[in-house]
N, C-alpha and C positions, 0 to 999 in steps of 0.2 A: 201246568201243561198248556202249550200253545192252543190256542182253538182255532184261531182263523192265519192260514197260511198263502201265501201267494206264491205260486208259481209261476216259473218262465221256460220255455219250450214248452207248454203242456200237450201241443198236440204229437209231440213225437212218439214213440214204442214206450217206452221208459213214461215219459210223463202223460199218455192219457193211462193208462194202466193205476199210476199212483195218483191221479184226480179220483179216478174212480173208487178207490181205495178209500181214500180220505175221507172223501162222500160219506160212504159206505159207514165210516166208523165213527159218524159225527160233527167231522170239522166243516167249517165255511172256508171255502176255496175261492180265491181271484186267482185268474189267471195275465199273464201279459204276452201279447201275440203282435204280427204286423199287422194282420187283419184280424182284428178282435172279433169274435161272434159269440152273441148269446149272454146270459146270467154274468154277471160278476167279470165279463172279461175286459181289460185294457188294453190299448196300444201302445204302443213304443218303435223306437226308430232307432236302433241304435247306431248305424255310422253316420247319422244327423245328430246324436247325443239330444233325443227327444224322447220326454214321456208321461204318462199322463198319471202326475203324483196323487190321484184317488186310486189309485193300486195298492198302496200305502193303507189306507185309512183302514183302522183295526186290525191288519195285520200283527200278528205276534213273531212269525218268523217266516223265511224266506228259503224256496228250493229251489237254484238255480240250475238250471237243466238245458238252456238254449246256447245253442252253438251251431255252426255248419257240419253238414255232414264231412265226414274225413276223408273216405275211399270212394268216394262216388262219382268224383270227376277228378281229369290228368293235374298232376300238382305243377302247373304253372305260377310263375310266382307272384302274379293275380291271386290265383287259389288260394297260396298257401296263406298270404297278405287276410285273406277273407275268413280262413279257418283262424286265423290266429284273432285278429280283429272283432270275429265274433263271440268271441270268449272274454278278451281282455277288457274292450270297450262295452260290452255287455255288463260286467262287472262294476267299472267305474261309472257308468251308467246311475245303476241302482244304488250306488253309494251315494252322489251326489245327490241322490233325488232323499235318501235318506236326511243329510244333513241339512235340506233343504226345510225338511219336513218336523217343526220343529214340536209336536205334538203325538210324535211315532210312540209305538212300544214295542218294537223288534228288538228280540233278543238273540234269536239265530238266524247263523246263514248258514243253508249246508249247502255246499255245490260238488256238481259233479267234477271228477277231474279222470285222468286214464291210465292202466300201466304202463303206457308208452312212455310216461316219466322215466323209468328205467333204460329205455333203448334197448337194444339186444345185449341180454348178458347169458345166452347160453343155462347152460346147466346150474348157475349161482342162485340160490335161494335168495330171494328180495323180499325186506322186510320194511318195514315202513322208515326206515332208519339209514336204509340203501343210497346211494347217492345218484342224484340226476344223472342219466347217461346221455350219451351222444345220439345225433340224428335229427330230422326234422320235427318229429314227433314227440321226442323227449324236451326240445326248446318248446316246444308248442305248449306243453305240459307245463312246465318250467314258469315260461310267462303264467300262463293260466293260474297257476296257483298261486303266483306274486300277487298277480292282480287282486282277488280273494283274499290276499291274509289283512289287503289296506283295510279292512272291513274289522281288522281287531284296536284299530285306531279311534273306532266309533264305539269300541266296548260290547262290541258283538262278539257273541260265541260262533266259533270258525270249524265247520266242520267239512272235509274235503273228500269226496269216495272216489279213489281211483279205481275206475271199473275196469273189469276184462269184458269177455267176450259174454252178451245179454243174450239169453238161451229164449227162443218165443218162436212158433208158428208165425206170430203176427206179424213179424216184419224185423229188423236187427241184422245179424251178420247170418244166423243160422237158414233162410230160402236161400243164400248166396252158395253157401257151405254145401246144401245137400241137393242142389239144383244139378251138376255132374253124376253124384251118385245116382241120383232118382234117371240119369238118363243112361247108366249101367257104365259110366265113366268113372265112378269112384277109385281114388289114389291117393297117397298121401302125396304132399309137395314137399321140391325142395328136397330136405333129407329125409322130414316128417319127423323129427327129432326135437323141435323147437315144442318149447312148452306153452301149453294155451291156458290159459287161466280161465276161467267158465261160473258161470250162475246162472239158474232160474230165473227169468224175469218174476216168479214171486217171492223170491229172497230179493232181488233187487229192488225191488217196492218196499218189502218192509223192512229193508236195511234204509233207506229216506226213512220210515214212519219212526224205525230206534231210533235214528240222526236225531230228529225234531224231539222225541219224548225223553232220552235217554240226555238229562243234560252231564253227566257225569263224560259223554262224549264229548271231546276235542281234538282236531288238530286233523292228519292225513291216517286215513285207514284203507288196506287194502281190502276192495270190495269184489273177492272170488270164491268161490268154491274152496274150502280146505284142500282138495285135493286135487292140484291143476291137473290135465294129462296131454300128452304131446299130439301133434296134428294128427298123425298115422293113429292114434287109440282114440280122439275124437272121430275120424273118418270111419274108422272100422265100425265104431257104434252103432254113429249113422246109418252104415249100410246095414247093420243087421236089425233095427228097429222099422228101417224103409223095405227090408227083404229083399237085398240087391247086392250084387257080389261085391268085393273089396281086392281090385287086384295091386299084384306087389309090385307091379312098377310105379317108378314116385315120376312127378311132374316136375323137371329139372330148371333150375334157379332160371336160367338163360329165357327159357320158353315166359314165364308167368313174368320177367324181365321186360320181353319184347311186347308184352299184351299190356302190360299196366304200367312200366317205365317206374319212376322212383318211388310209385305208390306201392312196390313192391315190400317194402320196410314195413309196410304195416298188415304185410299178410306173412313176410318171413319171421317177424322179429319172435323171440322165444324170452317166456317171461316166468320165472318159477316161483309163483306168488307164497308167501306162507297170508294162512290170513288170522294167525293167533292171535292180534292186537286185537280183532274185532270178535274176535270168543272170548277173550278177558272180557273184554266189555259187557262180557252175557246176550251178545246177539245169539238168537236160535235159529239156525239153516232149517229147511224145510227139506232142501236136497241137497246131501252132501256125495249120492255119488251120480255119477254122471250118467249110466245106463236108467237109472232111475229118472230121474228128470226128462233125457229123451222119452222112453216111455211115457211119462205122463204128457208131453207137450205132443208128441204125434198118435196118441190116445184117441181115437172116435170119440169116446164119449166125453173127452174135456173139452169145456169151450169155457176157456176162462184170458182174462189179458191182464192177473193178479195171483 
């Protein structure tokens, strides 16, 4: 079993969550950041293809986690150039610095990856088996995991989670989602028909911690919830765990069009994950249904970021 792991993005929702984790359960953690601070952390540069190879030293394996955020600013083709660049060259990055490093003993890379591989496929069950779809998001994917597999060239075990939608108080897509509701605006969009694929950020933690121990994993797994459910049954939950009405008019394609322009594909797309590859593999959900999970994460008395 790995013991000592490096991480990249760790300060995001997703990654201080699983530093803290890992801590927690024994491992020695590096991390790699632009502004490194504190114990064990490195820098790196990645659109100067810069970094500092004692990130490397005793590592056993690698959780790539850094990337630009997607929805957070207008997709100019700056932006998109940034979102994609920060994945791909992030990767090759850490390879180079691998082969550089002639003294390594990495054996795993697991990295993040997203369902937007898929693109919108509507009502079609997506299996890890599915084929790239269309759209900005699905190219973005697309490159992202290429980039990632060159990593089996070096005889690393490749392990890729396409995540959906990370469930947390602490920050992710869900303050975004229930920010309307909580203001007595709650509706579904669109049609509210499009499928969301959903997890617990503490199933997304220790879906990374099987990644790294469970070497019997390989290859792309979809990383949701068994049982996706569509915006209008995520929204409605929402409102009845924040005790706020859910009214039946939806917010029309046009409107959420004009506010967010092409960033809109990644708030309409509909993605109907199965995730039985990753229950063969003996992954154990914490939360498989989703009123569950809301409950615990808008809980008073849970204060957890795991």
């Amino acid at each position: 079993m790995a013991k000592k792991i490096l991480i990249t993005g760790a300060t995001g929702l997703v990654g201080s969550a699983l530093k803290k984790r890992l801590l927690g359960i024994g491992y020695e953690v590096n991390t790699l950041s632009r502004k490194p601070e504190g114990k064990n952390a490195f820098g790196w540069d990645v659109y100067n293809q810069k970094i500092d190879v004692a990130a490397l030293n005793g590592v056993d394996a690698i959780i790539h986690l850094a990337g630009e955020p997607v929805a957070d600013k207008k997709w100019t083709a700056e932006r998109k150039k940034q979102i994609i660049d920060s994945r791909v060259k992030s990767a090759v990055l850490l390879f180079e610095a691998i082969k550089k490093s002639e003294n390594h003993k990495i054996k795993s890379f697991v990295s993040a990856s997203a369902v937007g591989f898929y693109g919108d496929c509507g009502d079609e069950i997506l299996t890890e088996d599915s084929p790239n779809g269309f759209g900005f998001l699905a190219e973005c994917c697309k490159l992202w995991e290429q980039a990632v597999d060159e990593g089996k060239k070096l005889s690393l075990r490749i392990v890729k989670l396409r995540t959906g939608i990370v469930l947390s108080k602490d920050g992710g897509a869900l303050p975004q989602l229930d920010l309307p509701v909580r203001l007595f605006a709650g509706s579904a969009i669109g049609t509210g028909k499009q499928w969301t694929p959903w997890l617990h950020l503490t199933d997304m933690v220790n879906m990374y911690v099987e990644a790294v121990e469970n070497i019997q994993m390989e290859g792309s797994y979809n990383a949701c919830a068994p049982f996706p459910v569509t915006n209008k049954t995520l929204t409605k939950a929402i409102a009845k765990q924040l005790h706020r009405p859910f009214w039946p008019m939806k917010v029309p394609k046009a409107a959420i069009e004009l506010l967010l322009g092409e960033r809109v594909e990644a708030v309409l797309m509909s993605n109907n994950t199965s995730a039985q590859k990753l229950l063969d593999a003996g992954f154990k959900f914490t939360f498989t249904n989703l009123e569950e999970a809301l409950k615990d994460i808008y809980s008073p008395n849970t204060d957890r970021k795991s």
